[in-house]
N, C-alpha and C positions, 0 to 999 in steps of 0.2 A: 780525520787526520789533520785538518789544515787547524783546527781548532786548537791542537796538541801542537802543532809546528810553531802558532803564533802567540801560545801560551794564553790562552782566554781563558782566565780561571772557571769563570762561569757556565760558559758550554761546553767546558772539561766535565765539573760536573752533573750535567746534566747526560752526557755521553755515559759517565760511568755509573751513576744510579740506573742508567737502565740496564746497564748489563750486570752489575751484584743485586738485583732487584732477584730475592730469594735466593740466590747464588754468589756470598752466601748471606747476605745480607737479609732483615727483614722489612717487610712495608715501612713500619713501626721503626726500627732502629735506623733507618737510613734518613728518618726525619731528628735527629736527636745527633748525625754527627758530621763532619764536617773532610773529608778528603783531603789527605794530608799530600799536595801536590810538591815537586821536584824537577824542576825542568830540566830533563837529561839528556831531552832529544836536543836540543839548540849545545848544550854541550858538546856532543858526539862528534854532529854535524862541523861546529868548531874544528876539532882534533881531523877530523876525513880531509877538511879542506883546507889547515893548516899551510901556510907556505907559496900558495899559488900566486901570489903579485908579490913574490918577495923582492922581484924587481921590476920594474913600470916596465910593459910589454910596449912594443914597438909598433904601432898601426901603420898598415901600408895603406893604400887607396887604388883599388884594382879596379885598372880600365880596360875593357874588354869590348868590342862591338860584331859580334860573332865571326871574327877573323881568327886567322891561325895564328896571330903575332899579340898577347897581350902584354899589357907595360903596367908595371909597380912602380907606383908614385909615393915617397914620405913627402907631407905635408905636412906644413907645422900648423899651416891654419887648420887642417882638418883635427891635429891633437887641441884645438883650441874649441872646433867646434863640442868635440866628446867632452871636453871637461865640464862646461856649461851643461850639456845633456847627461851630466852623472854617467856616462858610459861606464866609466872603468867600477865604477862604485855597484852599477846596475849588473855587469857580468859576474861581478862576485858574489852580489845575491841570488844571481840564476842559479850558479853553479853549486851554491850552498844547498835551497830548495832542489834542484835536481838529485842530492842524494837521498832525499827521503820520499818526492812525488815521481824520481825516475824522467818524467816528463814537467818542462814546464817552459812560460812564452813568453816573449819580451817584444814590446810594442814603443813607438818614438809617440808620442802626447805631446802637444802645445799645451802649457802650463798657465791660464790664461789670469792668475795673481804677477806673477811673476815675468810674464811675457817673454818667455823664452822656452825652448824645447826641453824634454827629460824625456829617460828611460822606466817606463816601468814597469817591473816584474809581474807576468800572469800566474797564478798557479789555476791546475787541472780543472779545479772543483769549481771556477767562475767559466770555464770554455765550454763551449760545444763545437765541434767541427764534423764536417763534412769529409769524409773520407773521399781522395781520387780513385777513381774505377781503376787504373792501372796502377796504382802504387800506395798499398793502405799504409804508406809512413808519410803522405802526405797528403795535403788536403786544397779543396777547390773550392769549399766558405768556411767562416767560423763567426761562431756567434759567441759575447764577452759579456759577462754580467756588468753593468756598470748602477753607481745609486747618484739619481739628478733630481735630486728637489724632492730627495726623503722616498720617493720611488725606486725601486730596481726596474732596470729592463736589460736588453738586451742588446750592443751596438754590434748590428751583423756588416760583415765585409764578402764579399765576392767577387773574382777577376772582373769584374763589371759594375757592380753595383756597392752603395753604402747606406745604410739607414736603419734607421731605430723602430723596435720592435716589443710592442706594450701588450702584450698577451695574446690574440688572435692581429690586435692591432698594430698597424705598420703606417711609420711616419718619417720625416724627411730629417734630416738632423738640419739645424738651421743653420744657413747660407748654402746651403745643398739639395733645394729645393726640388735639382733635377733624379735626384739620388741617385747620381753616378759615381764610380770607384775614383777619384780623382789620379791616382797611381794605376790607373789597370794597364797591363792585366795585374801587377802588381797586386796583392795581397799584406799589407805593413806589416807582419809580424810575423818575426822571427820562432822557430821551436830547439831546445836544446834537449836531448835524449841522449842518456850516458849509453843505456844499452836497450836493443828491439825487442819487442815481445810479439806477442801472437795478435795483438790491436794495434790500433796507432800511439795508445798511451803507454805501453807494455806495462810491469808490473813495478809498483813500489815498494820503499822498503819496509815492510810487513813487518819483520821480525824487529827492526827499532822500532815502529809502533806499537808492536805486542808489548816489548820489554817497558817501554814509558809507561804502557796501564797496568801493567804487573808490579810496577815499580810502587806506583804511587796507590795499587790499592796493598800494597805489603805493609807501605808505611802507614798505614789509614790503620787497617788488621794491630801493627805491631801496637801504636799506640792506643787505640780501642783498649786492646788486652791490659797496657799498662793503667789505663784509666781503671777498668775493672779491679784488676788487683788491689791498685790504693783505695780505692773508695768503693769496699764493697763489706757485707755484712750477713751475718748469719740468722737466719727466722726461723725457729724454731716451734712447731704446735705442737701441743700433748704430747712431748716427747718426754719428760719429767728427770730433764738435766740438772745434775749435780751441780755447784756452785762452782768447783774445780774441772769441770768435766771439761777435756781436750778435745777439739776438734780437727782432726788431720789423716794423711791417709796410712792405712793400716790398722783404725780403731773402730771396732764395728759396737755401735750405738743403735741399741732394743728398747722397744720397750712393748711389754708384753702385755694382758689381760685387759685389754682396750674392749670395753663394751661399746655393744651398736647404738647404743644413743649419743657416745661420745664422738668428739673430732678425731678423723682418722689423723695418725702422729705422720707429721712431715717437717723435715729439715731441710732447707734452702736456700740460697744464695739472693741477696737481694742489691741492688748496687746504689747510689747514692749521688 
């Protein structure tokens, strides 16, 4: 799904040659054509979430210190701080990806070209979390694929703890040698979920997925078939056709006293 969300032609098709692989595609003919993609899903998703910043939303800065009295602060430096961290830019792509992966996270990064903060958007497929014993819609670690020097690993967070994790192997991210949660109990990332499921991730949207591979193997099919049509040809053995002889449906073409040492008669479609 994320492959199809982020328009990767090429692990589009390798998604879909496996599943027309004989259905109905053959070994043979799935080397010879080419998937005729149409990115619909990023359209749709458009039109769902149409409208949503139609006017610059209002940030407040909620202070609260577990008292019964909390106070709403506008701040203009904090609108100054979000601009710089793509905030407003970074909620519109949650909320985009959230109609198709239902679940998806957003984390603050130091941007260490640029030296300054951003938001960037998690989808599903790079998380693993840690479900809370008391409330599986949320969670008490999570581990985030990241790639650092042509490597993937893993940058795990817990109320406690932060560090990096290279397959059984587990390492300090550097200047954090103590691999402590520098935020704990704090956890940095945020989750947005349109609607709960029977997981923590609930379900996505399935049926715009289906429709996107339905889509783009119809358009594959429709032109395949047009290719056929213009560029295909009639072979005809030991059939002993007339110079004028029509070939079309409704004209049945015999030929009869074929002896067994001759080629049995066959008429067929060869394409070009």
């Amino acid at each position: 799904m994320k492959f199809f969300y982020y328009n990767d032609y090429e692990e589009i098709c390798k998604i879909l040659e496996k599943e027309t692989k004989n259905n109905p595609y053959s070994e043979d003919t799935l080397k010879t054509i080419r998937f005729r993609h149409i990115d619909m899903m990023r359209k749709v998703v458009k039109k769902l979430t149409a409208g949503v910043y139609h006017q610059r939303p209002i940030r407040k800065l909620v202070i609260s210190e577990a008292t019964e009295t909390t106070e709403e602060v506008i701040d203009e430096e904090l609108e100054d701080v979000l601009e710089v961290a793509n905030f407003h830019s970074a909620v519109k792509d949650a909320y985009e990806a959230a109609q198709v992966f239902n679940t998806v996270f957003a984390m603050p990064v130091f941007d260490e070209q640029k030296k300054t903060m951003r938001i960037d958007v998690i989808l599903p497929n790079d998380v693993t979390v840690h479900e809370r014993e008391a409330d599986y819609l949320d969670f008490d670690a999570i581990g985030i694929k990241k790639c650092i020097g042509g490597e993937v690993i893993q940058s795990v967070w817990t109320e406690t703890e932060h560090y990096r994790k290279d397959g059984d192997t587990t390492e300090a991210v550097p200047g954090n040698e103590s691999m402590k949660n520098p935020f704990a109990p704090v956890i940095p990332v945020s989750v947005l979920r349109l609607r709960k499921g029977w997981d923590f991730y609930g379900e996505p949207n399935w049926n715009l997925y289906n429709a996107q591979k339905e889509l783009t193997i119809n358009n594959t099919e429709m032109k395949l078939a047009e290719q056929k049509i213009m560029h295909q040809a009639y072979v005809a053995v030991n059939m002993e056709l007339k110079k004028d002889s029509v070939i079309t449906p409704g004209v049945i073409l015999q030929r009869n006293g074929v002896r067994e040492d001759e080629a049995q008669p066959t008429l067929g479609k060869r394409y070009i």
